[in-house]
N, CA, C and O atoms as a DFTB+ gen file, in Angstrom:
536 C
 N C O
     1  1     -11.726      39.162      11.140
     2  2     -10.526      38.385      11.121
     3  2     -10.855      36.997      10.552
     4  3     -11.810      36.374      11.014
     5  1     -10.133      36.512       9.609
     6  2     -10.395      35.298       8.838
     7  2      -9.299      33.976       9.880
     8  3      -8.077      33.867       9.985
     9  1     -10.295      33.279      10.402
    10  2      -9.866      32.023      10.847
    11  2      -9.045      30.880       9.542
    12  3      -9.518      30.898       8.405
    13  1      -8.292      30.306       9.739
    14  2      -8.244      29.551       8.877
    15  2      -8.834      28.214       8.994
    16  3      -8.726      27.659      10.087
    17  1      -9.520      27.532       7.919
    18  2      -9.971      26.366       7.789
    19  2      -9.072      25.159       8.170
    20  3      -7.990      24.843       7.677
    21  1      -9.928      24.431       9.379
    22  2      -8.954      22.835      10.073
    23  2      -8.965      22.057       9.291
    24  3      -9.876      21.565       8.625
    25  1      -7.050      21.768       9.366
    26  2      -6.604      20.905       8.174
    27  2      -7.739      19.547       8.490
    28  3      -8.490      19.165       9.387
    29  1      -7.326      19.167       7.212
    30  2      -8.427      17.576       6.951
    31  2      -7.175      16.557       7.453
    32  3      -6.051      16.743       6.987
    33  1      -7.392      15.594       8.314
    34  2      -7.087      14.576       8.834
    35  2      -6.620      13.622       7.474
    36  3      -7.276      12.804       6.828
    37  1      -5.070      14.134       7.316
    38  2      -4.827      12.965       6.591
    39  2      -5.444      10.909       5.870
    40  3      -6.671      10.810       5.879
    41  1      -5.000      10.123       5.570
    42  2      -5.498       9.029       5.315
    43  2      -4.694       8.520       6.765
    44  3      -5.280       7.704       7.477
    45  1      -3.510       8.966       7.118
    46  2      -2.628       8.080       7.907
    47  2      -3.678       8.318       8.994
    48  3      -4.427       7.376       9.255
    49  1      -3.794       9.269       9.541
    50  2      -4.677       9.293      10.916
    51  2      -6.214       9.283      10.633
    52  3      -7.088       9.542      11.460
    53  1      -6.353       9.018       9.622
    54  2      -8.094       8.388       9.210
    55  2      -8.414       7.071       9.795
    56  3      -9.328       6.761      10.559
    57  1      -7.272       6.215       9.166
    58  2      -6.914       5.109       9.610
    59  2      -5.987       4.520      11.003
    60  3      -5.300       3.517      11.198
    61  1      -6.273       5.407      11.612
    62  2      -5.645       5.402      13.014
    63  2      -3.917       5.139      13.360
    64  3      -3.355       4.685      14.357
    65  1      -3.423       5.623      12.113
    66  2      -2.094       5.632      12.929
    67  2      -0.882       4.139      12.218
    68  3      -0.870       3.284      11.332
    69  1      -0.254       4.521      13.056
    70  2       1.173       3.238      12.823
    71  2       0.076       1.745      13.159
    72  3      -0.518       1.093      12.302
    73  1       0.071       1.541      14.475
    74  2      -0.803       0.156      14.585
    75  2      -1.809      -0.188      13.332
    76  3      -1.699      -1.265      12.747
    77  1      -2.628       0.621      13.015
    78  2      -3.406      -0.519      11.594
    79  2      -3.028      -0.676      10.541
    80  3      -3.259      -1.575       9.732
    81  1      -2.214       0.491      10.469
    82  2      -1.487       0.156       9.137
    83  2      -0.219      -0.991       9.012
    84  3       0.170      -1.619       8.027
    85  1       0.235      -0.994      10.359
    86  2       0.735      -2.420      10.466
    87  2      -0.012      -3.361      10.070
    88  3       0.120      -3.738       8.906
    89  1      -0.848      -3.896      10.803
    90  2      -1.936      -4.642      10.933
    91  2      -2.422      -4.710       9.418
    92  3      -2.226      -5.819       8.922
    93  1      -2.967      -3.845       8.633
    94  2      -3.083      -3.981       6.957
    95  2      -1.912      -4.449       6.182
    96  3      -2.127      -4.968       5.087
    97  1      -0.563      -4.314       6.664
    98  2       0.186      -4.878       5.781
    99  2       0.636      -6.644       5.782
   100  3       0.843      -7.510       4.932
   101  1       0.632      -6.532       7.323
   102  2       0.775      -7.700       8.080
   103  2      -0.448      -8.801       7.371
   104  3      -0.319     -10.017       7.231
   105  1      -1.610      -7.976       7.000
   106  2      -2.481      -9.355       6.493
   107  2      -2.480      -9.010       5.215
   108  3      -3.366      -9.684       4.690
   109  1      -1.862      -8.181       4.248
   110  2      -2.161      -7.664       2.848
   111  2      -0.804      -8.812       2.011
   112  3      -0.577      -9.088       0.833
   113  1      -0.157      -9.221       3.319
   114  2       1.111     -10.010       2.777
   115  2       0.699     -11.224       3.482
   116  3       1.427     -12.167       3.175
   117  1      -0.125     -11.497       4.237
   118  2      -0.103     -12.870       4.293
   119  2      -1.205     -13.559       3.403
   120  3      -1.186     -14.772       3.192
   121  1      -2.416     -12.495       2.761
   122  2      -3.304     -12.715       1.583
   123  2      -2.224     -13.301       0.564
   124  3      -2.223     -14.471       0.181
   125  1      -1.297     -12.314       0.175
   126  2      -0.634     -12.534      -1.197
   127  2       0.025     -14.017      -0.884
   128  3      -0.026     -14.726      -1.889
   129  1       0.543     -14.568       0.089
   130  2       1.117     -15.584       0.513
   131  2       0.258     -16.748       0.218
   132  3       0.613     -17.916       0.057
   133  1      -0.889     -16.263       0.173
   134  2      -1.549     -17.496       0.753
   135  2      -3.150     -17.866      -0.086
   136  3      -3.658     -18.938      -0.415
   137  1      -3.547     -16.634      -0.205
   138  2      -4.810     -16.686      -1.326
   139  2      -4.488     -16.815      -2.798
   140  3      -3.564     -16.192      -3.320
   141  1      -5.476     -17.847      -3.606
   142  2      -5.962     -17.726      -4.928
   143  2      -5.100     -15.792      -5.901
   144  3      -4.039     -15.571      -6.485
   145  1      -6.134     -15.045      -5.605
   146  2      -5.412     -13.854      -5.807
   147  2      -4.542     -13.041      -5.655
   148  3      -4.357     -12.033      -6.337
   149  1      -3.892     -13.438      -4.684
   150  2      -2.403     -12.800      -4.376
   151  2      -1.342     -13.564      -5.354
   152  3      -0.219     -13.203      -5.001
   153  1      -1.253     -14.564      -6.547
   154  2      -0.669     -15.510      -6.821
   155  2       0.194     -14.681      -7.838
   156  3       1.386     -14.973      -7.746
   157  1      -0.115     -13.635      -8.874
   158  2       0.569     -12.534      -9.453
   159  2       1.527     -12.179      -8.682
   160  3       2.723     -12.470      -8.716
   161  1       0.829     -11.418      -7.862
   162  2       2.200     -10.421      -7.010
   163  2       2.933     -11.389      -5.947
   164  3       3.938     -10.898      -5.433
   165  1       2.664     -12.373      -5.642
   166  2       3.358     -13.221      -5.016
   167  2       4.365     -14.123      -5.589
   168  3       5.197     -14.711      -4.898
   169  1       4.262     -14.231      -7.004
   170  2       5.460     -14.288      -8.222
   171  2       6.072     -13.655      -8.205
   172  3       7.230     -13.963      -7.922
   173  1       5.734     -12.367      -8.487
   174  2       7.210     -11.255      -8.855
   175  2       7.778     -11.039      -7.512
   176  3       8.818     -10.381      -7.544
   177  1       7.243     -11.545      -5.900
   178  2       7.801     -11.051      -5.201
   179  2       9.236     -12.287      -4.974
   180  3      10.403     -12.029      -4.677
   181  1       8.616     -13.585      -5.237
   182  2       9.898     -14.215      -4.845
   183  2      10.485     -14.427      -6.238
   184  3      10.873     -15.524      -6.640
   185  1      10.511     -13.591      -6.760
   186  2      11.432     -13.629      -7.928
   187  2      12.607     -11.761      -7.701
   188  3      13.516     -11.345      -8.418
   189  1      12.013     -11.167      -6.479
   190  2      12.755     -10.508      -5.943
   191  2      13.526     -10.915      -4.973
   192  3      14.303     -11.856      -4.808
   193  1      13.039      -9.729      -4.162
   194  2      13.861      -9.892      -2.467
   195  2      13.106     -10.978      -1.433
   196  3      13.524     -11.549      -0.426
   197  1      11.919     -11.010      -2.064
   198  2      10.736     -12.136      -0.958
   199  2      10.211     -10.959      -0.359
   200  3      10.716      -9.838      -0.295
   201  1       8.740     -11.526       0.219
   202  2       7.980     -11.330       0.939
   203  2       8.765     -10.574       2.097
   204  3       9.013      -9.384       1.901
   205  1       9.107     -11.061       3.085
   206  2       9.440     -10.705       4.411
   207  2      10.539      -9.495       4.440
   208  3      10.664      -9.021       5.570
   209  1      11.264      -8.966       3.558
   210  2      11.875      -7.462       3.173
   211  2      11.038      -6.515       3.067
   212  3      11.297      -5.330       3.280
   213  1       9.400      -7.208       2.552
   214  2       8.384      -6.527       1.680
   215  2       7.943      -5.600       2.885
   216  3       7.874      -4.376       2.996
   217  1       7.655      -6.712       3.799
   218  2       6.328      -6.323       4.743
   219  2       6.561      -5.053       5.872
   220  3       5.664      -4.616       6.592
   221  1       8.011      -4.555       5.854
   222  2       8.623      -3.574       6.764
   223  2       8.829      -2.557       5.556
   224  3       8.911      -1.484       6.153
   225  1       8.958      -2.284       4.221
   226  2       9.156      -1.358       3.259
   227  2       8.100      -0.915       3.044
   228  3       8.033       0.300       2.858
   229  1       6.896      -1.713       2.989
   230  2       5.429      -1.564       2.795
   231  2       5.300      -0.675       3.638
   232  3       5.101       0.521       3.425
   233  1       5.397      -1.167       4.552
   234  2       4.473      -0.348       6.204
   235  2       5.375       1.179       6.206
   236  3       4.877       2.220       6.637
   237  1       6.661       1.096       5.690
   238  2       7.348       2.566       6.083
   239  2       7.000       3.428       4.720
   240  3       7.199       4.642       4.670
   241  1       6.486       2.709       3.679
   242  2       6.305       3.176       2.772
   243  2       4.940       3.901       2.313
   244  3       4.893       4.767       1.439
   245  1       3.881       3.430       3.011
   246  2       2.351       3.382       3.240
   247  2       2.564       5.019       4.139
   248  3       2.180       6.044       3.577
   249  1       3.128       5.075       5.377
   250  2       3.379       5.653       6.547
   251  2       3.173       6.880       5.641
   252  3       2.047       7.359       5.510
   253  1       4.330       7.434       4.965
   254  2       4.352       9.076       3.875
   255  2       3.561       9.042       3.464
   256  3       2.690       9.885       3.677
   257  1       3.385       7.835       2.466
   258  2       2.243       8.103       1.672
   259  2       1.028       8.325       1.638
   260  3       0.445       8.872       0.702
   261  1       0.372       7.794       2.980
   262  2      -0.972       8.035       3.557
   263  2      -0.996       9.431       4.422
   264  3      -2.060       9.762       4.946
   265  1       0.338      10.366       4.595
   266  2       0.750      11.136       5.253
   267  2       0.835      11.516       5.973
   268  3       0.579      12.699       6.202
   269  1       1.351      10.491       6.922
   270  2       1.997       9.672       8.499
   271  2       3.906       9.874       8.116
   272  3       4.424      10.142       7.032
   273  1       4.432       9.676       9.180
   274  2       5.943      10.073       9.046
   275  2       6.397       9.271       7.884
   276  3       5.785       8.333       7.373
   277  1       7.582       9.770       7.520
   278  2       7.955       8.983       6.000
   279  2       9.357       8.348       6.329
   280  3      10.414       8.910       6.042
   281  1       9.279       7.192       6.923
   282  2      10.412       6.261       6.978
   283  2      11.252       6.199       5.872
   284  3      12.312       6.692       5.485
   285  1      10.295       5.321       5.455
   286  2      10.909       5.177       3.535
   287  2      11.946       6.298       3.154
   288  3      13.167       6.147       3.194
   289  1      11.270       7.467       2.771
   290  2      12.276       8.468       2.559
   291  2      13.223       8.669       3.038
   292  3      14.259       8.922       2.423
   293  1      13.123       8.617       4.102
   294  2      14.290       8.974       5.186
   295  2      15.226       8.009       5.333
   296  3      16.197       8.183       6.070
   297  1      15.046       6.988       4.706
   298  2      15.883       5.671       5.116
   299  2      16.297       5.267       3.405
   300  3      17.343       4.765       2.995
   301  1      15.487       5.545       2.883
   302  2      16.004       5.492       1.288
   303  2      16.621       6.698      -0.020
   304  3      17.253       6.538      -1.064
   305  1      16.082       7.847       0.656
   306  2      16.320       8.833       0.018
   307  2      15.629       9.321      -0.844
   308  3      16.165      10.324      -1.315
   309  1      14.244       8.977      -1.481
   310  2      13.698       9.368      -1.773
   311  2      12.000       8.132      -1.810
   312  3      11.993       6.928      -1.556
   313  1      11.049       8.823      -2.123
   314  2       9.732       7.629      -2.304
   315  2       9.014       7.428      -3.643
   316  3       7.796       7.310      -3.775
   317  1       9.926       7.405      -4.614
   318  2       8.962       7.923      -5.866
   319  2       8.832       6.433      -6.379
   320  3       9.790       5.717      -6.669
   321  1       7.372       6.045      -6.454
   322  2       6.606       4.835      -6.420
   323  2       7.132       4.049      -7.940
   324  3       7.233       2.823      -7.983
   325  1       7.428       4.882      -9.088
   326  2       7.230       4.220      -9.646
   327  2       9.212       3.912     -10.410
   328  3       9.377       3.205     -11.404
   329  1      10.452       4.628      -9.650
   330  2      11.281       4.763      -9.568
   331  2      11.429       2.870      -8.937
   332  3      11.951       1.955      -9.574
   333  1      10.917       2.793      -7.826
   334  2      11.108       1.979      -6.432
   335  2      10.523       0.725      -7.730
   336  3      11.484      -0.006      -7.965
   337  1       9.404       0.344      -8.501
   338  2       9.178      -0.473      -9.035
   339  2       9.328      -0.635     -10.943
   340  3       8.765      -1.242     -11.854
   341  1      10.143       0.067     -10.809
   342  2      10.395       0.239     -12.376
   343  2      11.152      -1.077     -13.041
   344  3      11.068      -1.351     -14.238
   345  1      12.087      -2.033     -11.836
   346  2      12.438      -3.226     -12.607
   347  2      11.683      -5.041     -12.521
   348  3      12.046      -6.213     -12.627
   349  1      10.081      -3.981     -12.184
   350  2       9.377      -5.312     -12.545
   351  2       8.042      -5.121     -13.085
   352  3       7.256      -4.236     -12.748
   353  1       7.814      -6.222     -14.137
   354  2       6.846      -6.086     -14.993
   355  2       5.717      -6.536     -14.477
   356  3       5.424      -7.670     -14.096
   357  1       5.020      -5.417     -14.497
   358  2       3.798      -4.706     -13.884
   359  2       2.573      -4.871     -15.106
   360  3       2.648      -3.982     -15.953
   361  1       1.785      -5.580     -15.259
   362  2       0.670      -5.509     -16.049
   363  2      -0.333      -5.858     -15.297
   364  3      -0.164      -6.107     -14.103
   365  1      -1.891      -5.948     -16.072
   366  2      -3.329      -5.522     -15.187
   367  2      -3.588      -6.401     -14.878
   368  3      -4.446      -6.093     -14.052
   369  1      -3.506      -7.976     -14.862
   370  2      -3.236      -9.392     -14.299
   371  2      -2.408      -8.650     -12.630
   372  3      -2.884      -8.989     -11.547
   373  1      -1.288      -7.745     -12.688
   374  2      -0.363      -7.712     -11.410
   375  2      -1.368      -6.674     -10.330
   376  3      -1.559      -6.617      -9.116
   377  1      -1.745      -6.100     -11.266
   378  2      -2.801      -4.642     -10.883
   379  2      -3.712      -5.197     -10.501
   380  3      -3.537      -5.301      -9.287
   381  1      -5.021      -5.841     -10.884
   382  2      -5.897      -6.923     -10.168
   383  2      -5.417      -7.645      -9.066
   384  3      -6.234      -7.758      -8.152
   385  1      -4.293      -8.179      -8.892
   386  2      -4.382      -9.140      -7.946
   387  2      -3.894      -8.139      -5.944
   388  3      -4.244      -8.231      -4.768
   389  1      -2.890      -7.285      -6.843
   390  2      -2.723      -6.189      -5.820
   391  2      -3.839      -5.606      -5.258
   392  3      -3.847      -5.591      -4.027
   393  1      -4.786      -5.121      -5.834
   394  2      -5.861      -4.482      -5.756
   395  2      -6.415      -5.214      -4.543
   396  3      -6.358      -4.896      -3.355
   397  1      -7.128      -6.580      -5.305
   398  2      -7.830      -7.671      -4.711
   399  2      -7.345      -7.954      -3.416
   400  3      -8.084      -7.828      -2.440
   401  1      -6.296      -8.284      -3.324
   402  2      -5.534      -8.609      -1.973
   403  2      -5.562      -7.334      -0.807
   404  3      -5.787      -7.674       0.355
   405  1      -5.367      -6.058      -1.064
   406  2      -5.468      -5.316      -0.272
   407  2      -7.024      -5.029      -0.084
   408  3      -7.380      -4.689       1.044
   409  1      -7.943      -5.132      -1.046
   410  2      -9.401      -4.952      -0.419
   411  2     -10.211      -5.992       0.668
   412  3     -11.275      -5.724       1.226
   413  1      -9.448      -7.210       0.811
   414  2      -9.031      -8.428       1.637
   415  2      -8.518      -8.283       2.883
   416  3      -8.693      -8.918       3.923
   417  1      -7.628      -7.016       2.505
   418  2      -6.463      -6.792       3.805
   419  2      -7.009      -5.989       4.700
   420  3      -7.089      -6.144       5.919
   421  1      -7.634      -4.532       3.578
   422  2      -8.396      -3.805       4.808
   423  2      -9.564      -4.306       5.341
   424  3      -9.766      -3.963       6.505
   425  1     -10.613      -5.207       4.692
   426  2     -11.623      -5.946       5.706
   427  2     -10.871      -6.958       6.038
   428  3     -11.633      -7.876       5.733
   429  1      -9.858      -7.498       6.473
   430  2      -9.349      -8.458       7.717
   431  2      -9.220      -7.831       8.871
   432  3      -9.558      -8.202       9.995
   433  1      -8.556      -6.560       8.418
   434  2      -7.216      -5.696       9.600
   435  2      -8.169      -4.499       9.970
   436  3      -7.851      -3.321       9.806
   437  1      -9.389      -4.929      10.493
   438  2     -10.213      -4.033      10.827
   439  2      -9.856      -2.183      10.828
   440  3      -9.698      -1.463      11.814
   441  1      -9.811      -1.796       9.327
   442  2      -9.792      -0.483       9.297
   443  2     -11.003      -0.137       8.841
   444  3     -11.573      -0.666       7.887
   445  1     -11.605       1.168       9.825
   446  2     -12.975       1.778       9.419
   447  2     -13.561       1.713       8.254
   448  3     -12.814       2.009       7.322
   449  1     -14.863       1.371       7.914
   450  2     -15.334       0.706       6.261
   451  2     -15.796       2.288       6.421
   452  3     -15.212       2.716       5.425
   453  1     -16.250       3.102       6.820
   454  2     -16.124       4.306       6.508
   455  2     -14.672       5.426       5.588
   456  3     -14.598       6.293       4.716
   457  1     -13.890       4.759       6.388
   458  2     -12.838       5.346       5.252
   459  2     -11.865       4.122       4.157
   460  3     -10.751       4.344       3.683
   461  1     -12.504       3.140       4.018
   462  2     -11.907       2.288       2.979
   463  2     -12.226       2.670       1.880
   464  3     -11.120       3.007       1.456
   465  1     -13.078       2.922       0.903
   466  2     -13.234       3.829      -0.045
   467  2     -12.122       5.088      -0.377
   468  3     -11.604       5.323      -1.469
   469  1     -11.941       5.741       0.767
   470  2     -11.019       6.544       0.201
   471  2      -9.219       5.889       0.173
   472  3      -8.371       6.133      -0.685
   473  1      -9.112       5.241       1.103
   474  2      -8.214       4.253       1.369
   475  2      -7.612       3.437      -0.126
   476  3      -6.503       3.397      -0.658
   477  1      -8.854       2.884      -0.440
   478  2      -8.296       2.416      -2.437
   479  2      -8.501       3.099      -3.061
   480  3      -8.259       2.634      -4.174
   481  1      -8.984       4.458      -3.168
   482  2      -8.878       5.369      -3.715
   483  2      -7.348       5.900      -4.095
   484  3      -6.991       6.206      -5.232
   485  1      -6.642       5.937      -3.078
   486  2      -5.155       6.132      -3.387
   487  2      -4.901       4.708      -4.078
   488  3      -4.727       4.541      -5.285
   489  1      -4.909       3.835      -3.214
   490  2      -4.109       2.289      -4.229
   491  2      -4.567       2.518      -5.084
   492  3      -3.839       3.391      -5.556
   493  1      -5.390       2.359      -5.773
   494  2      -6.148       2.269      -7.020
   495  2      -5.031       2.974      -8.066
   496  3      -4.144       2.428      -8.723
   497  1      -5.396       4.335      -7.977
   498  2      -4.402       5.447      -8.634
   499  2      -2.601       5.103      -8.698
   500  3      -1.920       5.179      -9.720
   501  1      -2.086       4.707      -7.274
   502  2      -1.069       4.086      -7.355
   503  2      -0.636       2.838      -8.027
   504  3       0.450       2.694      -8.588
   505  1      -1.759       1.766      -7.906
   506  2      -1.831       0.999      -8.085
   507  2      -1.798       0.771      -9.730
   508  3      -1.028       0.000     -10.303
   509  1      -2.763       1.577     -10.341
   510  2      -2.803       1.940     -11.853
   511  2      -1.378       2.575     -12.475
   512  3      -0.716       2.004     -13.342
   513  1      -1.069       3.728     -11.931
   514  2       0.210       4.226     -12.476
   515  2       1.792       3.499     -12.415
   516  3       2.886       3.992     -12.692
   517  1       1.404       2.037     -11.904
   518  2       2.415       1.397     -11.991
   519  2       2.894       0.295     -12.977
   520  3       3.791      -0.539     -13.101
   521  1       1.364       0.942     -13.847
   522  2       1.903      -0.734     -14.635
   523  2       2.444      -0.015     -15.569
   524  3       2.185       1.172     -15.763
   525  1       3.634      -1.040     -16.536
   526  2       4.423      -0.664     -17.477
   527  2       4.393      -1.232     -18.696
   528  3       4.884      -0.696     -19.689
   529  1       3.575      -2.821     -18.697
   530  2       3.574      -3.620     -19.377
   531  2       1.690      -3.690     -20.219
   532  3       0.759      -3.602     -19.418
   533  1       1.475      -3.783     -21.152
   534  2       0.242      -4.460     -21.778
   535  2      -0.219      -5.030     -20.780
   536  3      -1.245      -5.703     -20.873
């Protein structure tokens, strides 16, 4: 009789859940606020909705995507990353500083340096497929 192989522990519960991933966004937005390198994406943000809309879309948005419950979706109707940022210009100046700031965020917001690697492994990829601009 063939057992089946135990699913692999998502990123969401790699990273323990709703609490750190709070906790990562909570300091991934107060980097961009406040550090040298957050100064890109901290442009285009108050040239949006601002920061503080950000930091609750982030966290419900992270939630699916790390594949933890999917707020976002459920509250927006769909999560397609690059739909959600298609009316702002995204180039590798915006991509660097995103990057930078969240590798900041997860060594602040104490998430396991054992799974941070795989952790920007997704941003990275996300992070890349968003730019639109040179």
């Amino acid at each position: 009789m063939n057992t089946p192989a135990p699913r692999a522990a998502s990123m969401f519960e790699q990273i323990g859940g709703e609490e750190p991933l709070r906790r990562l966004v909570n300091a991934f937005y107060d980097i961009v606020e406040t550090h040298p390198d957050g100064a890109p994406v901290h442009r285009l943000h108050r040239e949006g909705f601002g920061v503080a809309h950000l930091r609750e879309a982030q966290f419900e948005f992270l939630c699916g995507f790390l594949g933890g419950p999917r707020y976002y979706a459920e509250r927006m109707g769909h999560s397609n990353l690059r739909q959600m940022h298609a009316h702002v210009a995204i180039g590798q100046d915006e991509v660097l500083s995103w990057l930078r700031c969240m590798v900041r965020a997860i060594e602040a917001s104490g998430i396991p340096m054992d799974v941070a690697p795989g952790l920007m492994q997704h941003f990275i990829r996300a992070a890349e497929a968003l730019k639109n601009r040179p």
